[in-house]
C-alpha positions as CSV (number, residue, x, y, z in Angstrom):
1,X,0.0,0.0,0.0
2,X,0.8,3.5,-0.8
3,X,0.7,5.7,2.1
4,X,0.6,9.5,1.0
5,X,0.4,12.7,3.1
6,X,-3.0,13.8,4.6
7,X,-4.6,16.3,1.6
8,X,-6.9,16.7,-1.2
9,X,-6.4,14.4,-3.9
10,X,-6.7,15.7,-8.1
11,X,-8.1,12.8,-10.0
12,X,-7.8,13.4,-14.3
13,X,-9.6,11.6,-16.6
14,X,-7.7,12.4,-19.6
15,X,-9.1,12.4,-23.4
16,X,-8.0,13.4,-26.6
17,X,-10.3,16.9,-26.6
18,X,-11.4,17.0,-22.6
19,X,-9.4,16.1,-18.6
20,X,-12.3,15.0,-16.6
21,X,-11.4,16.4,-13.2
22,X,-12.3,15.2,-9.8
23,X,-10.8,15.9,-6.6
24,X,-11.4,14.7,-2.9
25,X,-12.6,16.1,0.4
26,X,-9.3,16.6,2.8
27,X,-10.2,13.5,4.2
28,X,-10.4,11.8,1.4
29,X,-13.8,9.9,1.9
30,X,-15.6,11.2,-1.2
31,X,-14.9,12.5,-4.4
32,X,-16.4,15.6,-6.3
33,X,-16.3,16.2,-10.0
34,X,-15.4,19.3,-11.4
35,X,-15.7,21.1,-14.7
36,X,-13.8,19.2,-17.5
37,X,-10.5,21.1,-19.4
38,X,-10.1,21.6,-22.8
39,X,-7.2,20.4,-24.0
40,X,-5.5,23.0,-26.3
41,X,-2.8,22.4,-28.5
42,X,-0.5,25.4,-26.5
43,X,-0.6,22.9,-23.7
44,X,-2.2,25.8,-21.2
45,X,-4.7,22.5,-20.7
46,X,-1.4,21.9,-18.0
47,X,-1.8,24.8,-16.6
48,X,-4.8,25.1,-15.6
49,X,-4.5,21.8,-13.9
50,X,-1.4,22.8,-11.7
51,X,-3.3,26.4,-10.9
52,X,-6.1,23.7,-9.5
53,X,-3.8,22.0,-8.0
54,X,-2.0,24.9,-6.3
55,X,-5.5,26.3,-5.5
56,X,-6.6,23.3,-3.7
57,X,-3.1,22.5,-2.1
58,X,-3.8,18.6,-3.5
59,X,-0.4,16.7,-2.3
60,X,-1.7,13.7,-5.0
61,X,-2.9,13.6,-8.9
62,X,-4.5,10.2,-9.7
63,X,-4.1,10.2,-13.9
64,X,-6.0,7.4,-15.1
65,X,-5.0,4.3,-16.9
66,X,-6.9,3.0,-19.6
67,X,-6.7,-1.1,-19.4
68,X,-8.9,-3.5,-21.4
69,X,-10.5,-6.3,-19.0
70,X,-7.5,-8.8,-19.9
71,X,-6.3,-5.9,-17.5
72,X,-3.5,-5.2,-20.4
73,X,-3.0,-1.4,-21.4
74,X,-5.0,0.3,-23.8
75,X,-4.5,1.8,-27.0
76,X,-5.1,5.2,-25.0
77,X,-2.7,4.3,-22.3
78,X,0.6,5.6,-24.1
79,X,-1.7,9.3,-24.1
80,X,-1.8,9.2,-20.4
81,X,1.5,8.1,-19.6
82,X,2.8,10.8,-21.9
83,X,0.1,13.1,-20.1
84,X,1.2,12.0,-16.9
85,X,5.0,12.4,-17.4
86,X,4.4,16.4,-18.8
87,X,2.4,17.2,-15.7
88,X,4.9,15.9,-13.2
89,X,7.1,18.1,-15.2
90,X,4.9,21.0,-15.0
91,X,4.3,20.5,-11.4
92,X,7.9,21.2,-10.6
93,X,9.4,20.9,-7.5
94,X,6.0,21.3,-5.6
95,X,5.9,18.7,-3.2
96,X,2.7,16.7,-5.3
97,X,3.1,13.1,-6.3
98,X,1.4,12.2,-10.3
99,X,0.2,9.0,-10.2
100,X,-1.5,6.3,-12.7
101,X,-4.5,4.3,-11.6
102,X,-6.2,1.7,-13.1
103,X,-9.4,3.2,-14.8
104,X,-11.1,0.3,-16.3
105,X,-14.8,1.2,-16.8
106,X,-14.8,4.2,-15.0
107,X,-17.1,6.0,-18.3
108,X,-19.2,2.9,-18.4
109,X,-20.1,3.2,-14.9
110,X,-20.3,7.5,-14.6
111,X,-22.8,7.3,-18.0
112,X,-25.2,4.5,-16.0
113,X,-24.9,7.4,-12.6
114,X,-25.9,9.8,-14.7
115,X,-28.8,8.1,-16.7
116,X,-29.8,6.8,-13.4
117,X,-29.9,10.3,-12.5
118,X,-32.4,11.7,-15.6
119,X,-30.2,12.7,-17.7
120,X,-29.9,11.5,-21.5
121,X,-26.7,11.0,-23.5
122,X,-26.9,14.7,-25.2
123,X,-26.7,16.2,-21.2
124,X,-23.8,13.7,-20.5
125,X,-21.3,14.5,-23.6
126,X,-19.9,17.7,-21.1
127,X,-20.2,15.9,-17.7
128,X,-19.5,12.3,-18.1
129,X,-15.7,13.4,-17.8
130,X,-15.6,14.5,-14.9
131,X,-18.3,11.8,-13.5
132,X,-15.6,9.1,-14.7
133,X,-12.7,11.0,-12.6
134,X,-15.3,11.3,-10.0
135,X,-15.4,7.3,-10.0
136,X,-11.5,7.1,-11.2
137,X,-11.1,9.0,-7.5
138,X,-13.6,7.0,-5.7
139,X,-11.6,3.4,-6.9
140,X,-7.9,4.9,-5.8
141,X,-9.7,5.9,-2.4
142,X,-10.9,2.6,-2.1
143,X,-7.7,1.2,-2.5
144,X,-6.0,3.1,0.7
């Protein structure tokens, strides 16, 4: 087991056009989604994460993994390793660990939230995201 300092926790769904973005209570027993990021070509997608980051004084950022149920990486995983590796780099020499975690069905299971909660797939496009970091979040706080 990973043991981390105490603090808020970043969680990113990342995508080719949006960063689902989640991030935990200071005690780390639930998970909130946020608006999704844009990612821009420029790369200011990165910056805006770290000013969240910084804002929230999150000591962890949980990217997630894409992995197929064989539990072997996707064909999206290289993206979020690359992802990963240019936030770290962003973040400096802030004290913040970057993480990957697992995110196997994470959309599948923040599209059947949301339809459970009334909403139809046009009202998901912007939120599902962030509902799968919201879930991303939930499994990685399951797992300390």
């Amino acid at each position: 087991m990973i043991v981390t300092a105490a603090g808020r926790v970043v969680a990113l769904d990342p995508g080719q056009r949006r960063i689902g973005v989640a991030i935990s209570d200071r005690e780390r027993t639930m998970a909130f989604p946020r608006p999704a990021v844009t990612v821009e070509p420029s790369g200011r997608h990165l910056d805006l994460i770290v000013d969240l980051v910084d804002e929230e004084m999150a000591v962890t950022v949980v990217v997630g993994l894409p992995k197929g149920l064989d539990g072997r990486e996707g064909s999206s995983a290289g993206l979020a390793r690359s992802f990963a590796a240019a936030l770290s780099e962003r973040l400096g020499d802030r004290d913040v660990r970057v993480e990957l975690h697992d995110e196997r069905l994470t959309t599948v299971q923040a599209a059947g939230s949301l339809r459970a909660a009334g909403r139809n797939a046009r009202q998901q496009k912007g939120a599902i995201d962030s509902a799968a970091a919201a879930v991303l979040l939930e499994a990685w706080i399951s797992c300390r």
